[in-house]
PyMOL Python script that loads the backbone (N, CA, C, O; Angstrom):
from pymol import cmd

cmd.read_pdbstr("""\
ATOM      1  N   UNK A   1       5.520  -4.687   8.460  1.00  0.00           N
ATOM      2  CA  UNK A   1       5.418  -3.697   7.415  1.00  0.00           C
ATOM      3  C   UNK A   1       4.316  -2.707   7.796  1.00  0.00           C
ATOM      4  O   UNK A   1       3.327  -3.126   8.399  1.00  0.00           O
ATOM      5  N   UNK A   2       4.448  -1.296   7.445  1.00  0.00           N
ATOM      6  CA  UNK A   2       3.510  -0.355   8.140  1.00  0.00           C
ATOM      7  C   UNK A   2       2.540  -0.597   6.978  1.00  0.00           C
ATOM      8  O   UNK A   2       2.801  -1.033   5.857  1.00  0.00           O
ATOM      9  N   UNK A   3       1.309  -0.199   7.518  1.00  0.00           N
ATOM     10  CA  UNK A   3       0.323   0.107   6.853  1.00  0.00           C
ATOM     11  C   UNK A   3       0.034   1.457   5.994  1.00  0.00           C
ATOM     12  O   UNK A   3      -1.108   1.578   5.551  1.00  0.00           O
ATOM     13  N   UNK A   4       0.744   2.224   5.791  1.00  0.00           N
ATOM     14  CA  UNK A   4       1.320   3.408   5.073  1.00  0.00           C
ATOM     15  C   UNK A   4       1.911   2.604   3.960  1.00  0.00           C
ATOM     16  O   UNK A   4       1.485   2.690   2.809  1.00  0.00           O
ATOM     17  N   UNK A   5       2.903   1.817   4.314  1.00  0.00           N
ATOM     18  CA  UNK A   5       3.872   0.947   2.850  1.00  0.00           C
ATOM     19  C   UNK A   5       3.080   0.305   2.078  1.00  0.00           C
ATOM     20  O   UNK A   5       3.189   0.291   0.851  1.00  0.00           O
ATOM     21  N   UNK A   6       1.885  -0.504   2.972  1.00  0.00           N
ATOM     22  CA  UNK A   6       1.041  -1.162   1.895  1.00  0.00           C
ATOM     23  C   UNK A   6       0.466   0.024   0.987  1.00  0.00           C
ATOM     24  O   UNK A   6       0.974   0.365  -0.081  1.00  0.00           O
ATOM     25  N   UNK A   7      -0.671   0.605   1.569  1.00  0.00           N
ATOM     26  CA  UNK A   7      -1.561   1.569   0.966  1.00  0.00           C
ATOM     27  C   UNK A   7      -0.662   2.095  -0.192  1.00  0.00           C
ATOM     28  O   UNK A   7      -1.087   1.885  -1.328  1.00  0.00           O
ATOM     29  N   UNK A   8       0.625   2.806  -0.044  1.00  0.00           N
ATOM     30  CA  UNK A   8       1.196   2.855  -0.880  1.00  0.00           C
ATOM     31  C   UNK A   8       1.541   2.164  -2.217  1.00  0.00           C
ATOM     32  O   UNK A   8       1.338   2.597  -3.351  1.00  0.00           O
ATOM     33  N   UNK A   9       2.071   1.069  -1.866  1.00  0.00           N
ATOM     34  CA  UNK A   9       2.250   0.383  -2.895  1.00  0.00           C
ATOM     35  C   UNK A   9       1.159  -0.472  -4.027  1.00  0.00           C
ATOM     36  O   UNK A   9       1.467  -0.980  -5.105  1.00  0.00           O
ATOM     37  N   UNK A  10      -0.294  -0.418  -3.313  1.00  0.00           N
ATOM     38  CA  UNK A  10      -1.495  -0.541  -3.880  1.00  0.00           C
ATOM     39  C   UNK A  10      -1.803   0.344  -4.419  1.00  0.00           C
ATOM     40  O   UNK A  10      -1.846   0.100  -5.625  1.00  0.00           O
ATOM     41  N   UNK A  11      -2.241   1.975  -4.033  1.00  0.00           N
ATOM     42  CA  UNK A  11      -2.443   2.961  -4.984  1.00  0.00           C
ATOM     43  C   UNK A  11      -1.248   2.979  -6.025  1.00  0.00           C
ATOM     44  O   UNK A  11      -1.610   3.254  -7.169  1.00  0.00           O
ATOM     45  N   UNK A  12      -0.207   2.795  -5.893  1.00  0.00           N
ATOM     46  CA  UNK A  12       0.868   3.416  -7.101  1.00  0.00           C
ATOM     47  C   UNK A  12       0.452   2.012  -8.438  1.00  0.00           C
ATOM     48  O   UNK A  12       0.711   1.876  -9.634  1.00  0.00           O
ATOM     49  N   UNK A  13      -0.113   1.398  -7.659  1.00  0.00           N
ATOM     50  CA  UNK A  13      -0.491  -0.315  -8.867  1.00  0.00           C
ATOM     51  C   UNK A  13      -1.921  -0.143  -9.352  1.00  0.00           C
ATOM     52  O   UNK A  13      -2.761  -0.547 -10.157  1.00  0.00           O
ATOM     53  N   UNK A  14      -1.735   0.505  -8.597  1.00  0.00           N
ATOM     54  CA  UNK A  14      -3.865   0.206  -8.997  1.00  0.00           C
ATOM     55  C   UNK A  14      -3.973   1.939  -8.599  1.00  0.00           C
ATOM     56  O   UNK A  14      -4.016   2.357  -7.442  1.00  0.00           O
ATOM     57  N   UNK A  15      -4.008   2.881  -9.941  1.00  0.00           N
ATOM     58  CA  UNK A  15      -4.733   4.183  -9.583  1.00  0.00           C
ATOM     59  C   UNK A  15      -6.069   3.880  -9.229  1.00  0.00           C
ATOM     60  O   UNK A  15      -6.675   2.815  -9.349  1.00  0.00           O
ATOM     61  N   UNK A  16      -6.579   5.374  -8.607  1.00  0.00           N
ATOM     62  CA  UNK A  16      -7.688   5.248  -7.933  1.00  0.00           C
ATOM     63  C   UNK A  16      -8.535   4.272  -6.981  1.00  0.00           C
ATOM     64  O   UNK A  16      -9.739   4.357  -6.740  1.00  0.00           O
ATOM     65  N   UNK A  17      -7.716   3.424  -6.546  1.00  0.00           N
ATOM     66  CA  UNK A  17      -7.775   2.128  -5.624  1.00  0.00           C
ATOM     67  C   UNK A  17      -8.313   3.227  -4.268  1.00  0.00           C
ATOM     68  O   UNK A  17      -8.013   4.421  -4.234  1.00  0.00           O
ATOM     69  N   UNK A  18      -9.018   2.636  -3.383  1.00  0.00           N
ATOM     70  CA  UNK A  18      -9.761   2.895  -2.287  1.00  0.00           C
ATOM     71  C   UNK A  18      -8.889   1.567  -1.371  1.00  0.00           C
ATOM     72  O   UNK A  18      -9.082   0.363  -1.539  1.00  0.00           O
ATOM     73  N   UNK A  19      -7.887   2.214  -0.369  1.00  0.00           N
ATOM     74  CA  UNK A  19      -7.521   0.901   0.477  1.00  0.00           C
ATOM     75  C   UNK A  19      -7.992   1.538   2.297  1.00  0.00           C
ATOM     76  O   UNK A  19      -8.022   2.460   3.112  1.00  0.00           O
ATOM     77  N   UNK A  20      -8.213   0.430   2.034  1.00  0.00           N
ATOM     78  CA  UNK A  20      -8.329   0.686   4.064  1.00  0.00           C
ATOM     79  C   UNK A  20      -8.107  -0.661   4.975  1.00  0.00           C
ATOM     80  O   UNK A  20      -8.747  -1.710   4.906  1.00  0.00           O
ATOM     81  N   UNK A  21      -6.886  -0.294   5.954  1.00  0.00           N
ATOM     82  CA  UNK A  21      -6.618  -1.064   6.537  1.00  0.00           C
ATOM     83  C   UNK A  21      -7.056  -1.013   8.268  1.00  0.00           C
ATOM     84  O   UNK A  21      -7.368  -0.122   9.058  1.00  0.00           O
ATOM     85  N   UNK A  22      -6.899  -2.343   8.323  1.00  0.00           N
ATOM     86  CA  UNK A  22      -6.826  -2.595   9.556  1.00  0.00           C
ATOM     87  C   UNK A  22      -5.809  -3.780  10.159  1.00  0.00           C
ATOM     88  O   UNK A  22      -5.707  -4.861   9.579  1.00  0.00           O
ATOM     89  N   UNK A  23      -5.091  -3.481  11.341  1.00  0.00           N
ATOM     90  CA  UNK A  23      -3.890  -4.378  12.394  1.00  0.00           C
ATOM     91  C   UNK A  23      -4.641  -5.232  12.987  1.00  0.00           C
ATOM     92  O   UNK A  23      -5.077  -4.897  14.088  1.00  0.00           O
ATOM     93  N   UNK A  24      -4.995  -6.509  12.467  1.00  0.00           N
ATOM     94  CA  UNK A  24      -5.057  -7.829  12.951  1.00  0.00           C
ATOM     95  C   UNK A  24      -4.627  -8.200  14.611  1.00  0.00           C
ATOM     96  O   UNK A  24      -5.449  -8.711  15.371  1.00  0.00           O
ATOM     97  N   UNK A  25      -3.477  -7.921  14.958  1.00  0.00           N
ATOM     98  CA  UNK A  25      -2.448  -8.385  16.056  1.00  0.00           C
ATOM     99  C   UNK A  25      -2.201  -7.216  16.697  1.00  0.00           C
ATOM    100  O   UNK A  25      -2.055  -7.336  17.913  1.00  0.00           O
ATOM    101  N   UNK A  26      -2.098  -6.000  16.200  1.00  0.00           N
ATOM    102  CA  UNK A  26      -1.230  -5.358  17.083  1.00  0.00           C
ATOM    103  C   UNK A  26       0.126  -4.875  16.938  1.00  0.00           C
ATOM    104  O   UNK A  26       0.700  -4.107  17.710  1.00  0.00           O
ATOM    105  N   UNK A  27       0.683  -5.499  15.659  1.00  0.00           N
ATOM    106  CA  UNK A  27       2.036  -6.069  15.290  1.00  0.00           C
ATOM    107  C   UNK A  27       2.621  -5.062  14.435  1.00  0.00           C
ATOM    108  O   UNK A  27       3.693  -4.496  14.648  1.00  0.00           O
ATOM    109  N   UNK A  28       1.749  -4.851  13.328  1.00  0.00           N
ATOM    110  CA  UNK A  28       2.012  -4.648  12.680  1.00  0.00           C
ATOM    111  C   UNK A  28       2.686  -5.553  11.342  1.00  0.00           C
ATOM    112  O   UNK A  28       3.624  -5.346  10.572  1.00  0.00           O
ATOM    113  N   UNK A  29       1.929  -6.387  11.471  1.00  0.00           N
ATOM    114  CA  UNK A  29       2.622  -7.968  10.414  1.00  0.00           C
ATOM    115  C   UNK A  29       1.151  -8.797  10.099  1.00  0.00           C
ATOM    116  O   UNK A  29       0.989  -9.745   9.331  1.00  0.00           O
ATOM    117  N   UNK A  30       0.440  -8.313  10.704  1.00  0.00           N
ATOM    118  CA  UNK A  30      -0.886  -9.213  10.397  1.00  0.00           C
ATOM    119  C   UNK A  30      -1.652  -8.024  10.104  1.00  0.00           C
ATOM    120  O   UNK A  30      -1.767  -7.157  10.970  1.00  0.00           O
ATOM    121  N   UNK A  31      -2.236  -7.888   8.865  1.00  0.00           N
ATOM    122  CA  UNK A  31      -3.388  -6.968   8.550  1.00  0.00           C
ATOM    123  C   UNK A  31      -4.801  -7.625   7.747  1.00  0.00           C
ATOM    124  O   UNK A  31      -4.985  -8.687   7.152  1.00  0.00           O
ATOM    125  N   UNK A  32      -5.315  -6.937   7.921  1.00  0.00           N
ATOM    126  CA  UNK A  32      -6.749  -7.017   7.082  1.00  0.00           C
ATOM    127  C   UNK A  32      -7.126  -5.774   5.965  1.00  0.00           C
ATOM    128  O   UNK A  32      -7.439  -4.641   6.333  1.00  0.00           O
ATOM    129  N   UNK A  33      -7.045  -6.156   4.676  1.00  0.00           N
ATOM    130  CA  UNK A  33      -7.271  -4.851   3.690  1.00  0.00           C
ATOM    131  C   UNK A  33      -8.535  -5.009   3.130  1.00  0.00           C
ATOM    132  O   UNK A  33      -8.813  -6.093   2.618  1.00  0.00           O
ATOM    133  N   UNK A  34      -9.374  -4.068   3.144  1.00  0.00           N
ATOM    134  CA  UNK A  34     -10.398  -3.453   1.832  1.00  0.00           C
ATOM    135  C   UNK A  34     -10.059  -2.593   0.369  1.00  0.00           C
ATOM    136  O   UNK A  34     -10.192  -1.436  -0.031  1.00  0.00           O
ATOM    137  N   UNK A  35      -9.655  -3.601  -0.048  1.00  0.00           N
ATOM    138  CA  UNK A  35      -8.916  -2.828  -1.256  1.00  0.00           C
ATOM    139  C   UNK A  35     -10.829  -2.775  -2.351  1.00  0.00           C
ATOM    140  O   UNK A  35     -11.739  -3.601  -2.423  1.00  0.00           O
ATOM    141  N   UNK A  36     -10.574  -0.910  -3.192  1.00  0.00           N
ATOM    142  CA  UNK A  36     -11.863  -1.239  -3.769  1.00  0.00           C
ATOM    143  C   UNK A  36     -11.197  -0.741  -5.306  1.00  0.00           C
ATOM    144  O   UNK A  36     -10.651   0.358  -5.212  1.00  0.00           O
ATOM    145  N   UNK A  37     -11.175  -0.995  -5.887  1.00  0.00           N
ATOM    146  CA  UNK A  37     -10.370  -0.458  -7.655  1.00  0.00           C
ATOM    147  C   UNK A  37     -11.314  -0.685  -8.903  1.00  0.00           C
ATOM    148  O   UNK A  37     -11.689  -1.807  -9.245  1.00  0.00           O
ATOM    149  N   UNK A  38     -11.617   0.333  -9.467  1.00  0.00           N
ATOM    150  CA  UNK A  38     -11.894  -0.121 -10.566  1.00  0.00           C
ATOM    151  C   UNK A  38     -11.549  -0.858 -11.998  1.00  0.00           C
ATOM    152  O   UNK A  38     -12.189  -1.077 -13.026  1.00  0.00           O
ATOM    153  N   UNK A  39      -9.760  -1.219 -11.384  1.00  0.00           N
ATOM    154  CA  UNK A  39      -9.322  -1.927 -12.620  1.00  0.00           C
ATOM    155  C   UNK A  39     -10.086  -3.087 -11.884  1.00  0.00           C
ATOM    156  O   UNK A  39     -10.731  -3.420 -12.879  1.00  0.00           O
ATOM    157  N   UNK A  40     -10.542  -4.014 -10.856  1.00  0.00           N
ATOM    158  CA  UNK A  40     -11.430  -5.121 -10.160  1.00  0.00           C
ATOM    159  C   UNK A  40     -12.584  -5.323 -11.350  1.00  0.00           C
ATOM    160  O   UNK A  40     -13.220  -6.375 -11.295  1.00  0.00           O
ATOM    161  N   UNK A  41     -12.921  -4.303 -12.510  1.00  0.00           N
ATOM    162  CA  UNK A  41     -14.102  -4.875 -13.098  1.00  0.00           C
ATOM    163  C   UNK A  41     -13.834  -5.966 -13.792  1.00  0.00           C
ATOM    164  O   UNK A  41     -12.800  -6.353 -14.336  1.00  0.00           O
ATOM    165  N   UNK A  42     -15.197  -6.540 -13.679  1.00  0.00           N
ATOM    166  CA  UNK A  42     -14.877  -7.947 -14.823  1.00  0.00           C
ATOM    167  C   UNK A  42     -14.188  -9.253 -14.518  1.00  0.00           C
ATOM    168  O   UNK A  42     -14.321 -10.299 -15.153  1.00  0.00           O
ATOM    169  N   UNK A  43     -13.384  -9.034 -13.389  1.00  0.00           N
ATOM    170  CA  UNK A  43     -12.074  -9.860 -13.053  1.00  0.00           C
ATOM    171  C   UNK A  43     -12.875 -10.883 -11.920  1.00  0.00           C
ATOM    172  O   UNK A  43     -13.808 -10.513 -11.208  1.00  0.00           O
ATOM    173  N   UNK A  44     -12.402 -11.967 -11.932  1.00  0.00           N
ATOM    174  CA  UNK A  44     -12.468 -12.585 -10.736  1.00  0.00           C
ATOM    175  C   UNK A  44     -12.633 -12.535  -9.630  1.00  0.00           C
ATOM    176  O   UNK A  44     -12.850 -11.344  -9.406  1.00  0.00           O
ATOM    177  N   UNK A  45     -12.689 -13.194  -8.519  1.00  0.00           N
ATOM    178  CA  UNK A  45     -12.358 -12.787  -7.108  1.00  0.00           C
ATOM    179  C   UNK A  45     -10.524 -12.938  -7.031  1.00  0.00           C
ATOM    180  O   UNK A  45      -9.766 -11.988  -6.834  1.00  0.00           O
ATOM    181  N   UNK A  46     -10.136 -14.274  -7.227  1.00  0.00           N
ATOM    182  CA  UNK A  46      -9.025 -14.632  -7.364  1.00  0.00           C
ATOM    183  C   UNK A  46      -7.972 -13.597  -8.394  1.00  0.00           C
ATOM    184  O   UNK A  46      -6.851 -13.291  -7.988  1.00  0.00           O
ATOM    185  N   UNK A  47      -8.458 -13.151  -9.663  1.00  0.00           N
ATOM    186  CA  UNK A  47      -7.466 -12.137 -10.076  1.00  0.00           C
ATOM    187  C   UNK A  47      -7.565 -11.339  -9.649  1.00  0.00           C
ATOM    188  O   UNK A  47      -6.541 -10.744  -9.985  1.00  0.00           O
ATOM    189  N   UNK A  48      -8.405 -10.351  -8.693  1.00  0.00           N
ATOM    190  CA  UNK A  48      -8.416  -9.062  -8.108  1.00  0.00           C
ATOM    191  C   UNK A  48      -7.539  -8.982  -7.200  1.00  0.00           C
ATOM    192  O   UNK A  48      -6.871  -7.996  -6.890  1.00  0.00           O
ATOM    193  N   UNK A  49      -7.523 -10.587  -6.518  1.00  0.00           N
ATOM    194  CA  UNK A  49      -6.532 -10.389  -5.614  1.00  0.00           C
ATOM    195  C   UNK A  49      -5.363 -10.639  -5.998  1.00  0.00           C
ATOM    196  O   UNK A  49      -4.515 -10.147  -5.253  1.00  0.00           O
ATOM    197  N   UNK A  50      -4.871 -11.344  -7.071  1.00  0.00           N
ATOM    198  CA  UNK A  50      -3.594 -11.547  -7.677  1.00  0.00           C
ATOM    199  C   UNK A  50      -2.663  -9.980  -8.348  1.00  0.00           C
ATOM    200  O   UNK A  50      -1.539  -9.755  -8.798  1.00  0.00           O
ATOM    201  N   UNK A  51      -3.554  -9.415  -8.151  1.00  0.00           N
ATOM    202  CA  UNK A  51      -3.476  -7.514  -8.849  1.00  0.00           C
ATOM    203  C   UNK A  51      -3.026  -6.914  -7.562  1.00  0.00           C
ATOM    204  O   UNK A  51      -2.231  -5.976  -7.607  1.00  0.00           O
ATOM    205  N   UNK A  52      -3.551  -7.459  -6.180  1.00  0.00           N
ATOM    206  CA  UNK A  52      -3.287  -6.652  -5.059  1.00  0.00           C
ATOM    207  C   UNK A  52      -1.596  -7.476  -4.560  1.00  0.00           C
ATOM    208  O   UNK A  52      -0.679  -6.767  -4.148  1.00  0.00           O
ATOM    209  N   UNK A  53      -1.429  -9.156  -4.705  1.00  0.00           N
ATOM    210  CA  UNK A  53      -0.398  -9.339  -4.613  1.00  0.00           C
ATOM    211  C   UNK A  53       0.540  -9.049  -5.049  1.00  0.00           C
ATOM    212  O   UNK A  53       1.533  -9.069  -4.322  1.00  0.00           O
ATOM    213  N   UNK A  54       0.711  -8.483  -6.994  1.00  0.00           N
ATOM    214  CA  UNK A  54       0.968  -8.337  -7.747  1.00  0.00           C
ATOM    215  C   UNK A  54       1.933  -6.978  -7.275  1.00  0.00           C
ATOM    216  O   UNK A  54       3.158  -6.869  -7.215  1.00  0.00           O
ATOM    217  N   UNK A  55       1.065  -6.204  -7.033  1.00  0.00           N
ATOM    218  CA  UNK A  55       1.222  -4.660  -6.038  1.00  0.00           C
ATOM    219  C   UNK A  55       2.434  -4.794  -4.861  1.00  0.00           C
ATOM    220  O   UNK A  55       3.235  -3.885  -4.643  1.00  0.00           O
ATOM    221  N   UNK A  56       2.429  -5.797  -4.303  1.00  0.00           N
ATOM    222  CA  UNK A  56       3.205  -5.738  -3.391  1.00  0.00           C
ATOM    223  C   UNK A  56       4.526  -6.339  -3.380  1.00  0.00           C
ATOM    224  O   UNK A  56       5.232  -6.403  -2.374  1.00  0.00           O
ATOM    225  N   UNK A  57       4.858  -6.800  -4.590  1.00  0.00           N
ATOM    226  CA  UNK A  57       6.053  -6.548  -4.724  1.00  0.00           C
ATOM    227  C   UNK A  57       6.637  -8.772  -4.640  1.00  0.00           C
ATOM    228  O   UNK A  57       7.567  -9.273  -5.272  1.00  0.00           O
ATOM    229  N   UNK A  58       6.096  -9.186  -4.095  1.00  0.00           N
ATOM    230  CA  UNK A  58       6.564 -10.315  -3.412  1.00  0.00           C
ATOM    231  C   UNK A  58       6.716 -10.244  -2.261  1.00  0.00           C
ATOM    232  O   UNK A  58       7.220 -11.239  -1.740  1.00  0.00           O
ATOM    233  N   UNK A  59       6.409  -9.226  -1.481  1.00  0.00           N
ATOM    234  CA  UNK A  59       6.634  -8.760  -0.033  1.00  0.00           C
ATOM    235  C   UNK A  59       5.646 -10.247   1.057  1.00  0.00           C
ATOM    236  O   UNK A  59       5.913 -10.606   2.204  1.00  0.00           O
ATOM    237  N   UNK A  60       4.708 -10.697   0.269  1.00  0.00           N
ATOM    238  CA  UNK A  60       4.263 -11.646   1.604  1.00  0.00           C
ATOM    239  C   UNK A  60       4.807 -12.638   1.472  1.00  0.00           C
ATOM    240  O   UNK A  60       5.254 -13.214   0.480  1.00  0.00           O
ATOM    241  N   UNK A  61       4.769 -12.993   3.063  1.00  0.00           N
ATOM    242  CA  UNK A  61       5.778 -14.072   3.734  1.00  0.00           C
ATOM    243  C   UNK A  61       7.050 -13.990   3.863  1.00  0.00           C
ATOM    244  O   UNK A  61       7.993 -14.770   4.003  1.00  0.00           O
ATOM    245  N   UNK A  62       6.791 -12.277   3.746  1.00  0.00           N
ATOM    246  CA  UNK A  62       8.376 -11.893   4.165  1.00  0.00           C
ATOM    247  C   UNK A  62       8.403 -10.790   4.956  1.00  0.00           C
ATOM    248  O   UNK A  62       8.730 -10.899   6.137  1.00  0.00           O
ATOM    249  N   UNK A  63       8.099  -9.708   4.463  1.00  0.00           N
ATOM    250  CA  UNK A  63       7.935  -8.493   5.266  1.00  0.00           C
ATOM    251  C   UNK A  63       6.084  -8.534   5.724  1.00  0.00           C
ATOM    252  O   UNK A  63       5.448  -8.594   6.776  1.00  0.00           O
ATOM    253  N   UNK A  64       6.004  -8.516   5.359  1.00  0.00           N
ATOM    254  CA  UNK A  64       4.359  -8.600   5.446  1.00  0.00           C
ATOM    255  C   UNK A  64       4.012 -10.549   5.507  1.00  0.00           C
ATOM    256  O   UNK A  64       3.929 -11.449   4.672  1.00  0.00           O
ATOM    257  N   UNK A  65       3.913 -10.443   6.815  1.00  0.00           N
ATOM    258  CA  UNK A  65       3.657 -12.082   7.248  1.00  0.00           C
ATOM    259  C   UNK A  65       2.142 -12.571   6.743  1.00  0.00           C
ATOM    260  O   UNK A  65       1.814 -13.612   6.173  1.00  0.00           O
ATOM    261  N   UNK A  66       1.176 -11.184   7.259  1.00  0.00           N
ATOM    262  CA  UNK A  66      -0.540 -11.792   7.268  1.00  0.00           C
ATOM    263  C   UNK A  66      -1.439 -10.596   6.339  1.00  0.00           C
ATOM    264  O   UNK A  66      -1.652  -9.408   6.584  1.00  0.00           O
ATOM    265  N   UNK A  67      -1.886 -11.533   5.089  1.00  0.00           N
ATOM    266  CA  UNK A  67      -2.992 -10.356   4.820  1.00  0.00           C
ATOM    267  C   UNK A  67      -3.991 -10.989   4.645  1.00  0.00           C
ATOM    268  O   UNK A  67      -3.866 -11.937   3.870  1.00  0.00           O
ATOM    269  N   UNK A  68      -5.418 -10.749   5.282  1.00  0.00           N
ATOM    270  CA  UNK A  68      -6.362 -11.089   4.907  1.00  0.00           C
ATOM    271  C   UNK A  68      -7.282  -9.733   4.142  1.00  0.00           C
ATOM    272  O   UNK A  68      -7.715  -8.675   4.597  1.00  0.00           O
ATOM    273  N   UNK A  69      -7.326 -10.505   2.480  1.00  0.00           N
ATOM    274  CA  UNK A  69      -8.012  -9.139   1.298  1.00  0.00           C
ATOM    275  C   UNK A  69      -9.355  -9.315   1.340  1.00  0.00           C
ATOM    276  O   UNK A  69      -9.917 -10.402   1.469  1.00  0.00           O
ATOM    277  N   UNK A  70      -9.724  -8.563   1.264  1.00  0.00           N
ATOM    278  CA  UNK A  70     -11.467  -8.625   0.936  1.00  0.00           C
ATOM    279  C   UNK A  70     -11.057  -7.142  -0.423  1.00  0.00           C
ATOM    280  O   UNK A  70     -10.338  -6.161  -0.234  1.00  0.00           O
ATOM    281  N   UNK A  71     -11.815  -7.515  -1.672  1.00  0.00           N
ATOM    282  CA  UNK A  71     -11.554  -6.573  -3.017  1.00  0.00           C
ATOM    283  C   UNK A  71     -13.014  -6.667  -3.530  1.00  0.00           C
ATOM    284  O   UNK A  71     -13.881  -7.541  -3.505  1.00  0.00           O
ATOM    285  N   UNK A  72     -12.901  -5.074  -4.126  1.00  0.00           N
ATOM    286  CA  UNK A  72     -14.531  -4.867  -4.829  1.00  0.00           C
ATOM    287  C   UNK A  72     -14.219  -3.922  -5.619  1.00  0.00           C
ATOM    288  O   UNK A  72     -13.192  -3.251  -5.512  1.00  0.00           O
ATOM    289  N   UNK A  73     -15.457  -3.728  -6.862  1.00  0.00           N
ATOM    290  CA  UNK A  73     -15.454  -2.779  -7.420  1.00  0.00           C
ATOM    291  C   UNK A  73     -16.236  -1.785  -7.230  1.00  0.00           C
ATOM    292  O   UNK A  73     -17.338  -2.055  -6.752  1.00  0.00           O
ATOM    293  N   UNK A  74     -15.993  -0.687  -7.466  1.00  0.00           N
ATOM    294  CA  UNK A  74     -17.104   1.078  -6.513  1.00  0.00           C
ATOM    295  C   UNK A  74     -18.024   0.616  -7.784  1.00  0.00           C
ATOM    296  O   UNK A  74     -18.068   0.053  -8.877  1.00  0.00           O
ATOM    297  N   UNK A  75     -18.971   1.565  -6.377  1.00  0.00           N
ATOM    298  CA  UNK A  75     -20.694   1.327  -7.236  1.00  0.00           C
ATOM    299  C   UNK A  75     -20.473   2.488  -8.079  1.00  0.00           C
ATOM    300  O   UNK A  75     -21.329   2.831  -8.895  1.00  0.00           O
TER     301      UNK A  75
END
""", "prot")
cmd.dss("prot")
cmd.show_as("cartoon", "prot")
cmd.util.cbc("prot")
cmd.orient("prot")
């Protein structure tokens, strides 16, 4: 899955979301995201990221094999 499709589908879930990726492999199937949103206030570590899975549709472990999230909220 390109990294364009993600970013996408995170901003359209989460306005004003800050994503930045990076290709793990090479592949294009293994990424690493910095997702930063201010809907993240208040929330968990675990629901911030359930908001970014949430975003993607059901897409991992299918089209999108690897994400490793790191999520925050802007200062």
């Amino acid at each position: 899955m390109a990294a364009a499709d993600i970013v996408a589908m995170i901003e359209a879930a989460l306005p004003g979301a800050v994503v930045e990726m990076r290709d793990l492999a090479g592949d294009n199937d293994h990424w690493a995201a910095r997702v930063t949103a201010p809907q993240f206030a208040g929330l968990t570590r675990v629901k911030q990221h359930k908001l970014v899975y949430d975003a993607l549709g059901g897409r991992m472990g299918g089209e999108l094999h690897a994400l490793q999230l790191t999520t925050a909220v802007p200062n």
